[in-house]
C-alpha positions as CSV (number, residue, x, y, z in Angstrom):
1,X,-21.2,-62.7,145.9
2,X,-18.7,-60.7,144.4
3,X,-14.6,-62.4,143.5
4,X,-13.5,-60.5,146.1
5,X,-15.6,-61.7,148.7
6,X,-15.8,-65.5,147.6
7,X,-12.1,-65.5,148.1
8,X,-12.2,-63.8,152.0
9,X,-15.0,-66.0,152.9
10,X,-14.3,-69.7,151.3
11,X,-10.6,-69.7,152.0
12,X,-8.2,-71.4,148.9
13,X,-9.8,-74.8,149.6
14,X,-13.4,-73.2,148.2
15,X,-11.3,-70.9,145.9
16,X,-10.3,-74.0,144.1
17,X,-13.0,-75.6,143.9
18,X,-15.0,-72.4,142.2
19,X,-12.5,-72.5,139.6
20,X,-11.0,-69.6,140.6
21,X,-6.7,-70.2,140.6
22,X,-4.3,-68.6,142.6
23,X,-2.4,-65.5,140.2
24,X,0.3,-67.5,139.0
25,X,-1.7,-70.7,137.6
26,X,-3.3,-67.0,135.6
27,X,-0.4,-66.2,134.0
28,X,0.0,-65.7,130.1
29,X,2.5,-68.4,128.6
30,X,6.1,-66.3,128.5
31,X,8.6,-67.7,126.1
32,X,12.0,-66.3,126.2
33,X,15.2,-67.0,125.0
34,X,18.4,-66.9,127.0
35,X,22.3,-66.5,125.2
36,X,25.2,-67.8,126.9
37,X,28.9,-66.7,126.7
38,X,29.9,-70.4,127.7
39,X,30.0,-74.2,125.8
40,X,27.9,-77.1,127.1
41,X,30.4,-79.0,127.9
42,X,30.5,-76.9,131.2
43,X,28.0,-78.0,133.3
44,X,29.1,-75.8,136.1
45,X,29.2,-72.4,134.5
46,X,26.8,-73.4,130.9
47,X,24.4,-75.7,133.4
48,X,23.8,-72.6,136.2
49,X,21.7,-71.1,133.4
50,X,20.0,-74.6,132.7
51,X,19.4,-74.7,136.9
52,X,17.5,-71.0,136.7
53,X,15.6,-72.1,133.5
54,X,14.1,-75.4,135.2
55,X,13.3,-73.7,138.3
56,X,11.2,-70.6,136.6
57,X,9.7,-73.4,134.6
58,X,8.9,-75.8,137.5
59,X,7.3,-73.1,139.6
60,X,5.3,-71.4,136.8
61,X,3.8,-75.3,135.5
62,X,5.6,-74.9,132.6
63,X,3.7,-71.9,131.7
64,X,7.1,-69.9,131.6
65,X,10.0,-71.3,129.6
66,X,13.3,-70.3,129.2
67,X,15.0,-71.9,125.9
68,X,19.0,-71.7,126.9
69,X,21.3,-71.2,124.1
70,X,26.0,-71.6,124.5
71,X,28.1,-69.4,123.5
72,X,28.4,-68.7,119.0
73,X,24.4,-70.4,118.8
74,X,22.8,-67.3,118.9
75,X,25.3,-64.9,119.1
76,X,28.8,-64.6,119.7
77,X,29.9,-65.6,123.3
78,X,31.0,-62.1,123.6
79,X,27.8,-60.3,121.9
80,X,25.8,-61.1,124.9
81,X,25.3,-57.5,126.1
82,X,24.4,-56.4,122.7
83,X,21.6,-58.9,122.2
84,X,20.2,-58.0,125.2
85,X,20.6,-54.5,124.6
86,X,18.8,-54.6,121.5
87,X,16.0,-57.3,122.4
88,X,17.5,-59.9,120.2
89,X,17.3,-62.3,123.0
90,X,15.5,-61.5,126.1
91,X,18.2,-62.3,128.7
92,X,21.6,-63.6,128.3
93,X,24.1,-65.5,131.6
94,X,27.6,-63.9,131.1
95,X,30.3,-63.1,133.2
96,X,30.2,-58.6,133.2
97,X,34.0,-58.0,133.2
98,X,34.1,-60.0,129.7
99,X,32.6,-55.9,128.6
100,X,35.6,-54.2,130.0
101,X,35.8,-52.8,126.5
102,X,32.6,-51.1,126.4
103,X,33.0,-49.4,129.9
104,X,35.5,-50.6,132.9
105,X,32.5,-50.4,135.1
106,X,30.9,-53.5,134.3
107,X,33.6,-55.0,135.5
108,X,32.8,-53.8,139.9
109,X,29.8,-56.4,139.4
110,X,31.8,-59.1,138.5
111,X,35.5,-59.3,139.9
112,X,38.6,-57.0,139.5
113,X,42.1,-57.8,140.7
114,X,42.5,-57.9,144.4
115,X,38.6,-57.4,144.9
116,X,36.0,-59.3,147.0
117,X,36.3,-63.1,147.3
118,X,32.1,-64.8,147.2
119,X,30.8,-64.0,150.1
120,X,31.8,-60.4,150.5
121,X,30.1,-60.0,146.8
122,X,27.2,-61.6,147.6
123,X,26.8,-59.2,150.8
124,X,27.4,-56.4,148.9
125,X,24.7,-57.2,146.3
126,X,22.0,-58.0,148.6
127,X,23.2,-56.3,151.8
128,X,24.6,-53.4,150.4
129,X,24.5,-50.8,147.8
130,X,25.5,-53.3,144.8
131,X,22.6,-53.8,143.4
132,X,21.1,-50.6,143.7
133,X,24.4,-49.3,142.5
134,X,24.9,-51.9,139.5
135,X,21.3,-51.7,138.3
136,X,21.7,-47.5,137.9
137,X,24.5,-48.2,135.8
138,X,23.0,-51.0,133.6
139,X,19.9,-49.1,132.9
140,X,22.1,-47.6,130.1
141,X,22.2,-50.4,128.4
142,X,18.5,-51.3,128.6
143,X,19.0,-54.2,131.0
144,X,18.1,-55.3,134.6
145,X,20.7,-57.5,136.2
146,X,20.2,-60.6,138.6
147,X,23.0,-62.3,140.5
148,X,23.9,-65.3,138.4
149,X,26.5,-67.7,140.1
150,X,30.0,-67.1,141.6
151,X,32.6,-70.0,140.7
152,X,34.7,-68.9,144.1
153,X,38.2,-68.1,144.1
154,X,39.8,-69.1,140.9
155,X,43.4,-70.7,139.8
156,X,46.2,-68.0,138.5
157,X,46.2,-70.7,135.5
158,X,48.7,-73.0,133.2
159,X,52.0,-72.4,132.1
160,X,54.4,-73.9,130.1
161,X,57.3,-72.7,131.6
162,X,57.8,-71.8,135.5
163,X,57.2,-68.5,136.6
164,X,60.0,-67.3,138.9
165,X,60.0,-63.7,138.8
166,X,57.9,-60.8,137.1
167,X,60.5,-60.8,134.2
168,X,59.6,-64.6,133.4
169,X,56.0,-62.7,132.1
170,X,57.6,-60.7,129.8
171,X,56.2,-61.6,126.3
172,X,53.9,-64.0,127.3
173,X,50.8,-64.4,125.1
174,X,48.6,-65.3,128.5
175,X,44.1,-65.8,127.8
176,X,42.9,-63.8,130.9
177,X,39.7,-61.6,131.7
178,X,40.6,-58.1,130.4
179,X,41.1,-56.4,133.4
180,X,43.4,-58.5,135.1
181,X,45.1,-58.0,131.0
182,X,45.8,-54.5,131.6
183,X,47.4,-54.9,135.1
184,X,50.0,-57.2,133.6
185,X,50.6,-55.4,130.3
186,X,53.3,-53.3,132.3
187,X,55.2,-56.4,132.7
188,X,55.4,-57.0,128.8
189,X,52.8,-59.7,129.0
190,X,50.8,-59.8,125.9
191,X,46.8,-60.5,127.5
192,X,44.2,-62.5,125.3
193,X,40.6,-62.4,125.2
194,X,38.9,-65.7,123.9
195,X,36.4,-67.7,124.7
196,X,36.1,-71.0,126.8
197,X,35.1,-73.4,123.8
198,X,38.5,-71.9,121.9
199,X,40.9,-72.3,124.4
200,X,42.1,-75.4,124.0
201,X,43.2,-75.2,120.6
202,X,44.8,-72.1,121.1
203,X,47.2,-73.6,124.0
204,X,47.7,-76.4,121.9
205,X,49.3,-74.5,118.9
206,X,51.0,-72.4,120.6
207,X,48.8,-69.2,119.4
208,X,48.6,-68.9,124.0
209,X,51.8,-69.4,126.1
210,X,49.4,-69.9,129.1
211,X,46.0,-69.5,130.1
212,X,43.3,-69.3,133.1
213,X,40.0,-70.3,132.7
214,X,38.2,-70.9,136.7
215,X,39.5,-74.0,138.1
216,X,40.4,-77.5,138.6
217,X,36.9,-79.2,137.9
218,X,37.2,-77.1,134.4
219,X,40.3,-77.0,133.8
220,X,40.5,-80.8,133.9
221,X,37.3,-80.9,131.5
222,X,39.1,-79.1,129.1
223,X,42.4,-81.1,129.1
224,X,44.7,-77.8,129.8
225,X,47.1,-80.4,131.7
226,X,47.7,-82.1,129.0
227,X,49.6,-79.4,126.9
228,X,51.0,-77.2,130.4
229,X,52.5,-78.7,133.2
230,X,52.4,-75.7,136.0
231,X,49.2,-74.9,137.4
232,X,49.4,-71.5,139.6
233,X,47.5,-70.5,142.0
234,X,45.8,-67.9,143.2
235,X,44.1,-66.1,140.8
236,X,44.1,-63.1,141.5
237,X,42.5,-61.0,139.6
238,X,38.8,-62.8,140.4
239,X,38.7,-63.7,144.0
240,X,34.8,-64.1,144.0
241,X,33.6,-63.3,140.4
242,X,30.2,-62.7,140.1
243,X,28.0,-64.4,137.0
244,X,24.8,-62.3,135.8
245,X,21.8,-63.2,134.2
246,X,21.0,-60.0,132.1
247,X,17.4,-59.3,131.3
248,X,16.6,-57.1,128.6
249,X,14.4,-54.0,130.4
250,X,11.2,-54.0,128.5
251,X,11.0,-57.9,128.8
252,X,11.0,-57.5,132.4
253,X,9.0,-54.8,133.2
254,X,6.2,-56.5,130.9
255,X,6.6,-59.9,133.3
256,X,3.9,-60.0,135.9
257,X,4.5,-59.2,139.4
258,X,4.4,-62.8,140.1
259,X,6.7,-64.2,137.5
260,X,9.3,-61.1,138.6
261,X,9.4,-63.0,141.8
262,X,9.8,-66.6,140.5
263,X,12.5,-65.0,138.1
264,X,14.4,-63.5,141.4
265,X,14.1,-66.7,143.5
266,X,15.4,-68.9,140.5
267,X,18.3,-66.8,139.8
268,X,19.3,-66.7,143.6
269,X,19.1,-70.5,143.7
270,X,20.8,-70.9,140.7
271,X,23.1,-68.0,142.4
272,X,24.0,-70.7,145.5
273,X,24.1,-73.7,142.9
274,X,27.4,-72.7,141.1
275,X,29.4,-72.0,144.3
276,X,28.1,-75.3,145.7
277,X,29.1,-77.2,142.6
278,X,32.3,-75.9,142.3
279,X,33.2,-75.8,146.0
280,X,32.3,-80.0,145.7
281,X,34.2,-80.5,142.4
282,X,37.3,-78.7,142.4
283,X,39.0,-80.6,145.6
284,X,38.6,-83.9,143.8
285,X,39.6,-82.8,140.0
286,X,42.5,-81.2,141.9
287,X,43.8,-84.1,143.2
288,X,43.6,-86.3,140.2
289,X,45.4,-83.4,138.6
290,X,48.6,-83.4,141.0
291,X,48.2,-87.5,140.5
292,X,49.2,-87.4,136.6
293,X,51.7,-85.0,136.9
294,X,50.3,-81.5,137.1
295,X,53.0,-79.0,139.3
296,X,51.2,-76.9,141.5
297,X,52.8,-73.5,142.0
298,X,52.3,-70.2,143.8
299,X,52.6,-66.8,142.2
300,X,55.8,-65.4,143.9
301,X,55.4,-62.7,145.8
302,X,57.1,-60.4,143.9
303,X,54.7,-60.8,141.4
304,X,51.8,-60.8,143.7
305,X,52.8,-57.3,144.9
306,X,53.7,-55.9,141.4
307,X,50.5,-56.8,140.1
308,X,48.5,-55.1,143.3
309,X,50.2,-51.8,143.0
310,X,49.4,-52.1,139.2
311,X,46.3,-52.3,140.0
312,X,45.9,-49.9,142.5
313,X,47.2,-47.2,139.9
314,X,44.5,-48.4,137.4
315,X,42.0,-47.5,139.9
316,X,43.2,-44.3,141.1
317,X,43.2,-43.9,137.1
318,X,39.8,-44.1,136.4
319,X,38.3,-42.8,139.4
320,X,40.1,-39.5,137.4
321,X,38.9,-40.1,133.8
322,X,35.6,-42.4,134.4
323,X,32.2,-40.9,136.3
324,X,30.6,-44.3,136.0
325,X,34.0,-45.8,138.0
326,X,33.8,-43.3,140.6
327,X,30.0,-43.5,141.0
328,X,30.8,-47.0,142.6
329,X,33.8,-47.9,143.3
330,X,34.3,-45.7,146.6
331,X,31.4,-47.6,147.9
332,X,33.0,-51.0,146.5
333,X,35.9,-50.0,148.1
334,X,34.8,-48.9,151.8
335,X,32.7,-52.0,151.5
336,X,35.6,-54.0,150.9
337,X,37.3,-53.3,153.2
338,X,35.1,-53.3,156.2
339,X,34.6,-57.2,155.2
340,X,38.3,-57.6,155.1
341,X,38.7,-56.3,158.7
342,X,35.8,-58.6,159.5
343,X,37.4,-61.5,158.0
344,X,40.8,-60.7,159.5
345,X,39.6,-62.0,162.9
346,X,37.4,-64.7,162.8
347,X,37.3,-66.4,158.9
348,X,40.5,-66.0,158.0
349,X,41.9,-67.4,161.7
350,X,39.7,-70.4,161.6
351,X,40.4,-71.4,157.9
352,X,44.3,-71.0,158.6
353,X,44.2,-73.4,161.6
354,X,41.8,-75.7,160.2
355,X,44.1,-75.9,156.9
356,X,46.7,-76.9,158.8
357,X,45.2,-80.1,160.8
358,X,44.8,-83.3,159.1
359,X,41.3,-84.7,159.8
């Protein structure tokens, strides 16, 4: 009796016991190596990788580990795409718009100012074309993208003076994603690029005037209260940013069929884990937050609406001088805002009223 027809004839019970396993338990031993642009000390955003490494481990029998490596160990926090690129590390977890520099684009599969909030991304990913349309795009750069957490709508950030007007920005040295940079350089703010692990020190000195990093469960890990009293909200230039987990091309395409699967259904669940953690944490760090003195404050809106028409000229801009921009951003767009008009009348309704009760 052939393989073929043991299997069809003594079901997995008999398979097992012939010594024949399922695929999987087949597999060759994979040993990859994944860079992070975040510290430890973040078990939200640093421990989301750690979640997808454990669960490709768990459901391979540890035949398929994943070694997970912060920001500066093997590469610079913001060398990620270039180690992946070049196959010095076989994936990496990063956050794409941190690459503004290399191409805008990266930055539509994250979050740009005034863009989706969580859910919306995540439909368009796996509902709609942003997959497809992301994946086209990172081919370039020899790597194959996976959804990778979404830390939910984050905080505008801490200041050490109030913010009354768009004139108070003027000449402020403020840490912020790129993008979200370049819409407030019109207003004389002076944006800054650094990483988690060195932001700290940086407000401390006085080398930052203000900074955002996600929200309160991080924000209170990293002690920003304790050298900036206002704490504004919302941040809007990522109102549902998008983490990936970047896989060097070649290193996928050589994974099985099976462990391509197990890869995809650890990232998603590592995908859900982040929103999940966050949406638990940051309600109770916020509070302790407003209990030792932190001022909450909104952005006026005066500077809300300056920074949206900013923005809304930087995307007429390069949908003029970029190809790779205008490739997806008319979908992003038309995608957008379907969901908004969806959200209009039923999400946004119900989450008004119910933020109004007191249960």
């Amino acid at each position: 009796m052939d393989r073929r027809s043991l299997i069809k004839n003594a079901g997995i019970a008999g398979v097992l016991a012939a010594g024949i396993a399922p695929a999987v338990h087949a597999q060759a031993a994979v040993r990859w190596r994944l860079a992070s642009s975040f510290p430890k000390s973040l078990d939200t955003i640093f421990g989301t990788a750690e979640v997808f490494a454990k669960q490709v481990s768990d459901a391979t029998g540890g035949k398929f580990q994943i070694s997970v490596h912060a920001g500066g160990e093997l590469m610079p926090a913001f060398g990620v795409v270039d180690g992946v690129q070049n196959a010095s590390v076989e994936m990496a977890h990063t956050a794409p718009y941190y690459f503004y520099g290399k191409d805008p684009t990266f930055c539509l599969g994250c979050a740009v100012p005034f863009g989706m909030n969580t859910r919306q991304m995540n439909a368009w990913m796996y509902e709609g074309n942003g997959l497809k349309l992301m994946r086209a795009f990172y081919a370039k750069y020899n790597i194959f993208n996976l959804p990778g957490g979404n830390t939910g709508a984050q905080m505008g950030g801490w200041f050490r003076k109030e913010i009354k007007s768009v004139a108070d920005l003027k000449g402020l040295k403020f840490r912020t994603n790129p993008f979200a940079g370049r819409v407030l350089e019109p207003f004389g703010m002076i944006p800054q690029s650094i990483p988690g692990a060195d932001l700290y020190p940086a407000l401390e000195k006085g080398t930052l005037d203000a900074l955002e990093w996600v929200g309160p469960y991080d924000d209170q890990k990293l002690g920003f209260n304790k050298v900036a009293k206002f704490y504004y909200y919302p941040g809007w230039w990522e109102g549902g940013p998008q983490l990936d987990f970047y896989i060097n091309t070649k290193a996928w395409e050589g994974l099985s069929a099976e462990y391509k699967a197990i890869v995809e259904a650890a990232a998603a669940q590592a995908n859900i884990t982040m929103t999940a953690k966050y949406d638990a944490r940051n309600p109770v760090a916020l509070k302790q937050l407003v209990g030792s003195g932190t001022v909450l404050k909104p952005f006026t809106q005066d500077v809300m609406k300056a920074a949206f028409k900013s923005a809304q000229q930087i995307y007429s801009d390069l949908n003029n001088t970029n190809p790779e921009w205008k490739k997806i951003y008319g979908d992003w767009a038309k995608f957008l805002a379907d969901q908004n008009a969806w959200f209009r009348f039923t999400e946004g309704t119900f989450d008004r009223f119910m933020q109004q009760q007191k249960l």
